[in-house]
C-alpha positions in Angstrom: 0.0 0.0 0.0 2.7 2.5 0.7 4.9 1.3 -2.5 0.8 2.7 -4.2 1.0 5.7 -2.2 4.5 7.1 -3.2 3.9 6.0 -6.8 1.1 8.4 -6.5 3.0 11.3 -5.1 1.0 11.2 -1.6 4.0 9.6 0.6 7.1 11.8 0.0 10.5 11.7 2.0 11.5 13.9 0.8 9.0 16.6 0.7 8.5 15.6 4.4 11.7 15.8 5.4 12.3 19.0 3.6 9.1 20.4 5.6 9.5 19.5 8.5 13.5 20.6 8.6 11.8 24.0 7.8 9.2 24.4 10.2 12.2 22.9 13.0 14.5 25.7 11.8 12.5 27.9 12.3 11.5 26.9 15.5 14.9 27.7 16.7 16.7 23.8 16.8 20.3 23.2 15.3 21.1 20.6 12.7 21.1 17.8 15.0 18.5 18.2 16.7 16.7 17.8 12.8 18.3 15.1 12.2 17.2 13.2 14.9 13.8 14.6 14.5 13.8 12.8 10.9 15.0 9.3 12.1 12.7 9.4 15.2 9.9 10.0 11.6 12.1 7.3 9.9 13.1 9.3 7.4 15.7 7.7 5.2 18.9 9.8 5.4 20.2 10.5 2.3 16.4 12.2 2.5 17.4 13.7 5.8 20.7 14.9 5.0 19.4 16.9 1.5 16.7 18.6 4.0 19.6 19.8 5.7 21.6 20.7 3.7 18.9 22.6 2.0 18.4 25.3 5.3 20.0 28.2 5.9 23.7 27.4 7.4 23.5 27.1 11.2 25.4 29.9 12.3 23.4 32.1 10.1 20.4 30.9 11.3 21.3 31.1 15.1 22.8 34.9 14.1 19.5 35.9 13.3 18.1 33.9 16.6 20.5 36.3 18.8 20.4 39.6 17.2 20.2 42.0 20.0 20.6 39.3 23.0 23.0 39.2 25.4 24.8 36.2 24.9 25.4 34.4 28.0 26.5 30.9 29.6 23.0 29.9 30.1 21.9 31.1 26.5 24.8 28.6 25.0 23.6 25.3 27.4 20.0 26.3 25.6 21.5 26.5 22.5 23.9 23.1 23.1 20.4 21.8 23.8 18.9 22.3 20.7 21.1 20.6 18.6 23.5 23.3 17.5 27.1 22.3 16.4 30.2 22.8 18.5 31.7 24.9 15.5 28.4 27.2 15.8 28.7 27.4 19.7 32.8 28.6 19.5 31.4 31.1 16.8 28.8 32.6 19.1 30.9 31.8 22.1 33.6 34.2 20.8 31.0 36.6 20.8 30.5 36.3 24.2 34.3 36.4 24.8 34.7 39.8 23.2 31.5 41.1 25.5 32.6 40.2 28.8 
């Protein structure tokens, strides 16, 4: 039955995983937090990984999170926590360097 549905367009990976990496991002969560969100769906990942690779880059998107915060110790655990990368943490953590 599902082999019928995706012939007929109505089951999609990768629409789904392309959607819902959208609707994640802009919820505020990091890359691996999406990712895990699509294999918790099942998602195949070579579906998975193009989703991701389709957003925004990270940092940009977590740029445009902080603009005009204070960045902080407790504002990186909550952003460690929602799947951001190391490399994206240093890079706003070096922000936070140059404040203090």
């Amino acid at each position: 039955m599902l082999e019928s549905l995706g012939r007929a367009g109505l089951v999609d990976d990768a629409r789904l995983a392309e959607a819902r990496a959208g609707v994640l991002a802009r919820r505020g969560y990091g890359d691996a937090a999406i990712r895990a969100d699509l294999r918790r769906r099942l998602i195949g990942a070579e579906a998975a990984s193009d989703a991701v690779a389709g957003l925004e880059p990270e940092l940009t998107r977590v740029r445009g999170q902080l603009a005009g915060k204070e960045i902080t110790p407790a504002l990186l655990r909550r952003l460690a926590g929602r799947g951001f990368s190391r490399d994206t943490l240093d890079a706003v953590g070096s922000r936070f360097a140059q404040e203090a």
